[in-house]
C-alpha positions in Angstrom: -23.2 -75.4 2.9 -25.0 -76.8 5.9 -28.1 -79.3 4.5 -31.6 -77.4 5.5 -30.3 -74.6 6.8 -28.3 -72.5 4.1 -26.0 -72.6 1.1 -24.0 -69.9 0.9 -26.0 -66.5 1.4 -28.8 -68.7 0.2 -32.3 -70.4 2.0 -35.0 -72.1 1.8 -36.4 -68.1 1.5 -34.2 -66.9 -1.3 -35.6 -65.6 -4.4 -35.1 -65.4 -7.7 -35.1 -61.9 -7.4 -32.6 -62.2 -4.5 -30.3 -64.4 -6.1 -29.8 -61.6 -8.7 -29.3 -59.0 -6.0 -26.7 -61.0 -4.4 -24.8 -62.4 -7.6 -26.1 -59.9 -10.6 -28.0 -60.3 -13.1 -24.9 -61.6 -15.8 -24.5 -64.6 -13.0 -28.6 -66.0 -12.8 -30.1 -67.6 -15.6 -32.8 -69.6 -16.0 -32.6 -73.5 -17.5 -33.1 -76.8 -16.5 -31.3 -79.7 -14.3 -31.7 -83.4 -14.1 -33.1 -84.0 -11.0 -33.5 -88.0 -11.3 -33.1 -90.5 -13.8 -34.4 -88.7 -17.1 -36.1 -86.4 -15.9 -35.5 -82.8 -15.4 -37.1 -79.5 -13.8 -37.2 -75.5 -14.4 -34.9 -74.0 -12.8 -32.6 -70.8 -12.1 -28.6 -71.3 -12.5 -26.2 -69.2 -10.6 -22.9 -68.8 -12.0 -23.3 -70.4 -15.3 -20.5 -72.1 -16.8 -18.1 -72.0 -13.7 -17.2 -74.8 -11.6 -19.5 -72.5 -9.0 -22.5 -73.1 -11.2 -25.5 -74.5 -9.1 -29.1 -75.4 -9.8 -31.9 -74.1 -7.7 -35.3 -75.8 -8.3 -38.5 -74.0 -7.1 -41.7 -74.8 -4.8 -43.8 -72.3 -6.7 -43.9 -70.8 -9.8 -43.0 -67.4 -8.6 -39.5 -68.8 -8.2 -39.9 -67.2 -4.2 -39.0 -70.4 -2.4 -36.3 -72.8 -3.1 -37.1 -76.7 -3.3 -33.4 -77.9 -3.9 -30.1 -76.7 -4.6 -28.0 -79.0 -6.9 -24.1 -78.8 -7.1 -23.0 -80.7 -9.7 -19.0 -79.6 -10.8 -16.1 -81.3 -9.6 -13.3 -78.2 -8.2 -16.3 -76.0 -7.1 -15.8 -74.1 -4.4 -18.8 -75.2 -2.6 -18.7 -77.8 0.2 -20.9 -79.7 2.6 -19.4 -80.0 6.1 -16.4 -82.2 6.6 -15.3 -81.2 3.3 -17.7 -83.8 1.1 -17.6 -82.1 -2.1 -18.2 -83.2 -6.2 -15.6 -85.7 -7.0 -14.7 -87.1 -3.4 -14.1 -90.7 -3.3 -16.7 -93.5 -1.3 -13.9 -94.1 0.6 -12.8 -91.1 1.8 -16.9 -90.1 2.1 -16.8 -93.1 4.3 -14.2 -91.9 6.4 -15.9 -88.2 6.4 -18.7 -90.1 8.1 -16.9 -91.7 10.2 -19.1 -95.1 9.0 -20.0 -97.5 6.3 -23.2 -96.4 4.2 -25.3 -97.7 2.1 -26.4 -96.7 -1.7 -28.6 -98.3 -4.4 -27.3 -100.5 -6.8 -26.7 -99.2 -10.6 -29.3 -99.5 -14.0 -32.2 -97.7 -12.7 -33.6 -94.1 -11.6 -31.6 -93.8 -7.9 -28.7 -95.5 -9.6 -26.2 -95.1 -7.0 -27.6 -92.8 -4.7 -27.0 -93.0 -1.0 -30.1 -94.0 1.2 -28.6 -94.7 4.7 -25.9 -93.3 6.3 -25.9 -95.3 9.4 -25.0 -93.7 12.3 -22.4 -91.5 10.8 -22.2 -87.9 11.0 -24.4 -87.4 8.4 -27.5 -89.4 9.8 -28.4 -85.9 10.9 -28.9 -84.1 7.5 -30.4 -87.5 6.0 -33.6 -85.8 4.8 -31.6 -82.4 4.1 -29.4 -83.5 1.2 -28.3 -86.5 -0.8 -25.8 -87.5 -2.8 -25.1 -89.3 -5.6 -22.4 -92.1 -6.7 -20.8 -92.5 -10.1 -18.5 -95.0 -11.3 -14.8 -93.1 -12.1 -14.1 -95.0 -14.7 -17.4 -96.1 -16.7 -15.6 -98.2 -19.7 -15.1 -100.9 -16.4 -18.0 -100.7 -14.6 -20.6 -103.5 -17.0 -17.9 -106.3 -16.1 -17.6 -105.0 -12.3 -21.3 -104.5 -12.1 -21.9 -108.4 -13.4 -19.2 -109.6 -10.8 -20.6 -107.0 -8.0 -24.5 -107.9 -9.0 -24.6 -103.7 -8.5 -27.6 -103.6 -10.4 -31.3 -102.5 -9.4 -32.7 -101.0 -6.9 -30.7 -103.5 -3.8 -28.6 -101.7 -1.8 -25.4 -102.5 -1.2 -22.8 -101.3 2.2 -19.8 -99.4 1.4 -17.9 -101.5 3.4 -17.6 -104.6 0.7 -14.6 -105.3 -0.3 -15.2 -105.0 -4.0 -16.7 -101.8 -4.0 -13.3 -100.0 -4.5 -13.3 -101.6 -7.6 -15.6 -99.4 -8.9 -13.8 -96.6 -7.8 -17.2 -94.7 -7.1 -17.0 -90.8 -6.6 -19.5 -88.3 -6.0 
């Protein structure tokens, strides 16, 4: 995948019609993702089921240009450059951008999204894709979050200390 450009055989040009030219028809169905907080949009789902299965949202109702592509299963084949992926740790996300970033606390809508990747290697696709953090172990995260004050939308650097305690992953 390389943010704005393509993902896969897929652009910003790709139909639905396409997608089932490419994939067949058994492999593109329509449904819906969560696209932040609680709410969700219409979309069309390629490879349903799989760890391959993305999300495509649309710009128009004829489903002729894509808005956003969501990737949301750990062990999917599908990668962004430097090998970030669903289920790769802050830290080693960090060391993929060869920086610190920065991501919104936890509690709200953008709960742990990254805003800023600072000048990292990904500064370049900052308005291409984003990505979003979740604690690896939830059953810890309330007394970490108290002790971190991770909640709300503050922003916090991925270069504190007690962020690996939360043991975030994508």
């Amino acid at each position: 995948v390389i943010p704005g450009k393509h993902f896969g055989n897929i652009d910003v040009n790709t139909s639905e019609n396409d997608l089932i030219q490419l994939f067949g028809a058994s492999k593109v169905q329509r449904g819906k993702v969560s696209t932040s907080g609680k709410k969700s949009e219409s979309c069309t789902i390629v490879f349903p089921g799989t760890y391959d299965e993305i999300a495509i949202t649309w710009k128009d109702n004829s489903r002729s240009k894509v808005k956003a592509i969501y990737l949301l299963s750990i062990n999917s084949k599908w990668y962004l450059p430097r090998q970030i992926s669903v289920g790769m740790s802050l830290s080693e996300l960090t060391k993929a951008n060869q920086g610190p970033l920065t991501f919104y606390g936890f509690g709200w809508e953008y709960s742990g999204t990254v805003n800023e990747w600072g000048k990292g290697q990904f500064a370049k696709y900052a308005k291409k894709f984003y990505v979003v953090l979740e604690p690896s172990q939830p059953s810890r995260v309330k007394d970490l979050l108290k002790s971190y004050k991770g909640n709300g939308d503050k922003t916090f650097s991925s270069n504190i200390e007690e962020v690996d305690q939360l043991g975030l992953v994508i």
